[in-house]
N, C-alpha and C positions, 0 to 999 in steps of 0.2 A: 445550574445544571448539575445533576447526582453524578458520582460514578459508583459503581457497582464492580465487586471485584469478584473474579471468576477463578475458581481455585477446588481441591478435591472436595471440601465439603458442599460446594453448591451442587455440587454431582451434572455438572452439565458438560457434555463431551466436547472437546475442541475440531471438534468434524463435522460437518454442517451448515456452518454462518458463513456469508460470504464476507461479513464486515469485521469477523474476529476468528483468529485460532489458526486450524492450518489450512491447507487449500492445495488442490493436486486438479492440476492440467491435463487433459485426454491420459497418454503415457509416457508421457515426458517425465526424463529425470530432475523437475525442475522443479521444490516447493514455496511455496509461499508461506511465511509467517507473519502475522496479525496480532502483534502482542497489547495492541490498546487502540481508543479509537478518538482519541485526546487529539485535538492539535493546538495549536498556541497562536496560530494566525487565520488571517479569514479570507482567504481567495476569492475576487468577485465572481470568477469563473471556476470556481472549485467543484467538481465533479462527484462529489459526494456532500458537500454543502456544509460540508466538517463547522463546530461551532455555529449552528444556525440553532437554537435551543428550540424554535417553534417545529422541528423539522424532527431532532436530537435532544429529545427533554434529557437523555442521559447519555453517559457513558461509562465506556468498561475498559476495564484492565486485568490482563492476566496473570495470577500470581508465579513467579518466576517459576519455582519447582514441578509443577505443577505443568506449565508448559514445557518445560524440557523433554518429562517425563512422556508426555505424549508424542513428542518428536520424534525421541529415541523409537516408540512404538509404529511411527508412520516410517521412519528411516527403515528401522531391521523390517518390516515386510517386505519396503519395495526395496530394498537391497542396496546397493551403493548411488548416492547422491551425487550429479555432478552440480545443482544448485542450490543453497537454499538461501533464498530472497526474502529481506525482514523489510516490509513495506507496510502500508496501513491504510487505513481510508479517514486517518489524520496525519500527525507526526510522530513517527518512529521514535527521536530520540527523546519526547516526553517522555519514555520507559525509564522509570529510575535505574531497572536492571540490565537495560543493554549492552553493556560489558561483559555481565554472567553470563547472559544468555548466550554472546556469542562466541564465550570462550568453552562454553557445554558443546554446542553445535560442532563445534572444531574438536571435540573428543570422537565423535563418530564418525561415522566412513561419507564423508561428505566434501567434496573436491573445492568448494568454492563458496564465501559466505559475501552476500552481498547486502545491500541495504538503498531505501532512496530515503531523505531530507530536503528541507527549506535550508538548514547549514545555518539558521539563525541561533541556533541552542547551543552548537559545538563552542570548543574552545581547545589551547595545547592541551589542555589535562588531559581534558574527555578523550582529545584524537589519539593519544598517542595511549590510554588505555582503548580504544576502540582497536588499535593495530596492533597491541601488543595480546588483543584477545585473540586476535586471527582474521579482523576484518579485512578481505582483498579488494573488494570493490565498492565504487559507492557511487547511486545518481544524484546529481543535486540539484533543485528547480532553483532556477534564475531569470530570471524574465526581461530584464533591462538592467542595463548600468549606471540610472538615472536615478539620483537618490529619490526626488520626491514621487516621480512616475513608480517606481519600487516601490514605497512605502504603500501608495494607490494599490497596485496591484498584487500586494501580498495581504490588503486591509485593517494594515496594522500601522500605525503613526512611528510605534517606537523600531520598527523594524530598521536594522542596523546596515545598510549594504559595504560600509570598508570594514566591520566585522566580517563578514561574510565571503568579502576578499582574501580577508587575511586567512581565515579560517580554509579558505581554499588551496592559499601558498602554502600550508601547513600540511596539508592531505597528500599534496604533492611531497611535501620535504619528506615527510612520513613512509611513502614508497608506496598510497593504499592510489589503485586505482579508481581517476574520477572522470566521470562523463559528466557535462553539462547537460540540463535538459530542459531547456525553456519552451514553453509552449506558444506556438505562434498564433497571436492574434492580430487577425488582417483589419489592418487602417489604425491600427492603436500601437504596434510594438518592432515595426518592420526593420525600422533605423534600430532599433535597440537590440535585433535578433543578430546583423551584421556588427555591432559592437562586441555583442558575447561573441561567435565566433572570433573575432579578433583576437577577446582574450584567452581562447582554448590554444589559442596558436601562442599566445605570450608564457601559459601553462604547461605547455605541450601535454594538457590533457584530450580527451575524447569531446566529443560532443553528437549529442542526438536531440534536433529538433522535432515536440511533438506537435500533432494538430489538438486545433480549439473544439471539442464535440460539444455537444447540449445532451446532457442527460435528464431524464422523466424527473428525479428528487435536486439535480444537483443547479445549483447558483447559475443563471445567464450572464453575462457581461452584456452591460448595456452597449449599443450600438455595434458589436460585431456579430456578423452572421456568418455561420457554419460554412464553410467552404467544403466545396466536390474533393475527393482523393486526388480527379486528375491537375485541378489547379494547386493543391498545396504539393503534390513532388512537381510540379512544372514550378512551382518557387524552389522550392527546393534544389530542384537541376540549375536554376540559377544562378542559385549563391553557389554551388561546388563546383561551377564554371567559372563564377567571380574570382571566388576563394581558393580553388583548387585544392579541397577539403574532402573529406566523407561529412555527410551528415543525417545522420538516424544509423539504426541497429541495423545490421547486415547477418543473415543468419550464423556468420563465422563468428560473431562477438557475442552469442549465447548458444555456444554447443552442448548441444543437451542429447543423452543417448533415449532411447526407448526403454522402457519399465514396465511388469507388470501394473494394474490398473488397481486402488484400492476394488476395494466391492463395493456394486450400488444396493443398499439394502430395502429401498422399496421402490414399487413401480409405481408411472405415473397414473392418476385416477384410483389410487389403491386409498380406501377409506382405514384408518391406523389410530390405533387408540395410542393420546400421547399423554405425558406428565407434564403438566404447565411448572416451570422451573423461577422463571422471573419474567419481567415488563421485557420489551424488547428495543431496539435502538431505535425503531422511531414509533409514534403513536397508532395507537388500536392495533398493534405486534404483543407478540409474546415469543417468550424462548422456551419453549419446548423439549423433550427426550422421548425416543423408543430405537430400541434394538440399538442402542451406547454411540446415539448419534443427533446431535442437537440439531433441529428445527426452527425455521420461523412460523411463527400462525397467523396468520392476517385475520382481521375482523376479527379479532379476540379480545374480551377484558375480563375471562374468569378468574377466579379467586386463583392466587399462586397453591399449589401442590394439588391441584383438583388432576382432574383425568377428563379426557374428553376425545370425541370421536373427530377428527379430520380428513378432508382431501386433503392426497399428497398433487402440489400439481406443478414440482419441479423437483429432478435429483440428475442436474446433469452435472458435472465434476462434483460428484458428492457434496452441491451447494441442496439444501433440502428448504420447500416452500411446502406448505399446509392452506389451504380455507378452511375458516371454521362453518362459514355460514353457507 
């Protein structure tokens, strides 16, 4: 599997992709950072299929400067930040520079710098350069507290879980706020969902249980199926009966104000002549530019730096989709 590193001279804009760069919500103060698309483990249920190379022939990373630079540019438009969330559609802390990055983010007018992890990478070094950048919050996926059911469902043999504990007790010692967030999978993790609550109470940290989805590219877990909204918060109301807990996001545990909206720079069905820049994260994709705003192109395999005519036939959160054909 390649990685391709994305940085000023590739000239390809960090506004655009939804798998990389930045990413802005309706008008919510709230952005997203995307600084690589690496992850180190392989979730059988993984929602983006991270490491499947038949899926992901490559991957990318951002060069640090490079990305700040463009932050700065998306912060001072939309004015003051009350979030910016460093999350990925691998693992965050693969980023060799995530220290810098989010000791940059913390020079701007930005109220709250969060981040999610598997917590199998961290260690005291990292956390306490992670908090002494300005890191306040952090989500961690945990799934079970069963080493070898763990190692299962993270798809990694060497995956560490009293690492991972430890690494936990530290986050806590450290002052950074941690939410647990295991994903519940019905008939495979039920008994191990009531165990991590347990230990959120032994942490006195957070916890927010998510649901199991199927997405169109991402990994299925064999034998579970997708459950309704209404039966997963009717478990849910059950364990915070059991427990007498919260569990999941409550709109007060991400206040985010209103913001003006980036600008959307094309419409949809609008035919837009682009610059093909490089391959794109998954096969017969390219990554694209017009008007200083990166693209994907489906059904594309032209020559890199050609020019080609496209449908635009998606630009809602300034995520931009192309056909070529």
């Amino acid at each position: 599997m390649g990685i391709v590193t994305i940085d000023e001279k590739s000239g390809i804009p960090l506004i655009g992709l939804a798998y990389l760069g930045i990413l802005t919500r309706n008008d919510n103060s709230l952005i997203q950072i995307r600084p690589t698309t690496v992850c180190n483990l392989k979730c059988p249920f993984c929602s983006t299929a991270a490491n499947s190379i038949n899926i992901h022939p490559r991957n990318f990373v951002i060069e640090k400067t490079y990305l700040v630079a463009w932050i700065k540019e998306v912060v001072n438009y939309l004015g003051e930040i009350d979030i910016a969330h460093i999350d990925s559609v691998g693992e965050p802390t693969t980023y060799k520079d995530l220290p810098f990055l989010i000791k940059e983010i913390k020079k701007l007018k930005v109220k709250q710098v969060s981040m999610v992890t598997n917590c199998s990478l961290l260690n005291e070094k990292l956390i306490k350069e992670l908090k002494n950048s300005g890191l306040d919050k952090i989500n961690v996926s945990i799934h079970s507290l069963k080493e070898d059911k763990s190692k299962i469902l993270f798809g990694n043999s060497s995956y560490d879980l009293k690492k991972v504990i430890k690494n936990l007790e530290l986050l806590v010692k450290n002052k950074v706020e941690v939410w647990l967030t295991p994903v519940y999978l019905p008939g495979i993790n039920e008994e191990d969902i009531e165990d991590i609550i347990q230990l959120s109470k032994k942490l006195n940290c957070h916890i927010g249980i998510q649901k199991y989805e199927i997405h169109k590219y991402g990994r299925k877990m064999k034998g579970v199926k997708e459950e309704t909204y209404h039966n997963f918060y009717k478990k849910i109301n059950e364990w915070e009966s059991k427990f007498n807990i919260q569990l999941g996001f409550k709109a007060k545990d991400i206040e985010v104000k209103k913001v003006k909206k980036l600008p959307i720079k094309f419409k949809l069905n609008e035919k837009v002549k682009i610059q093909l820049k490089c391959q794109g994260w998954m096969p017969n994709q390219m990554i694209g530019i017009a008007k200083n705003r990166a693209i994907t192109v489906l059904d594309c395999n032209k020559p890199i730096n050609s020019t080609i005519s496209a449908k635009i036939i998606q630009t809602k959160n300034n995520i931009y989709l192309a056909k070529f054909k």
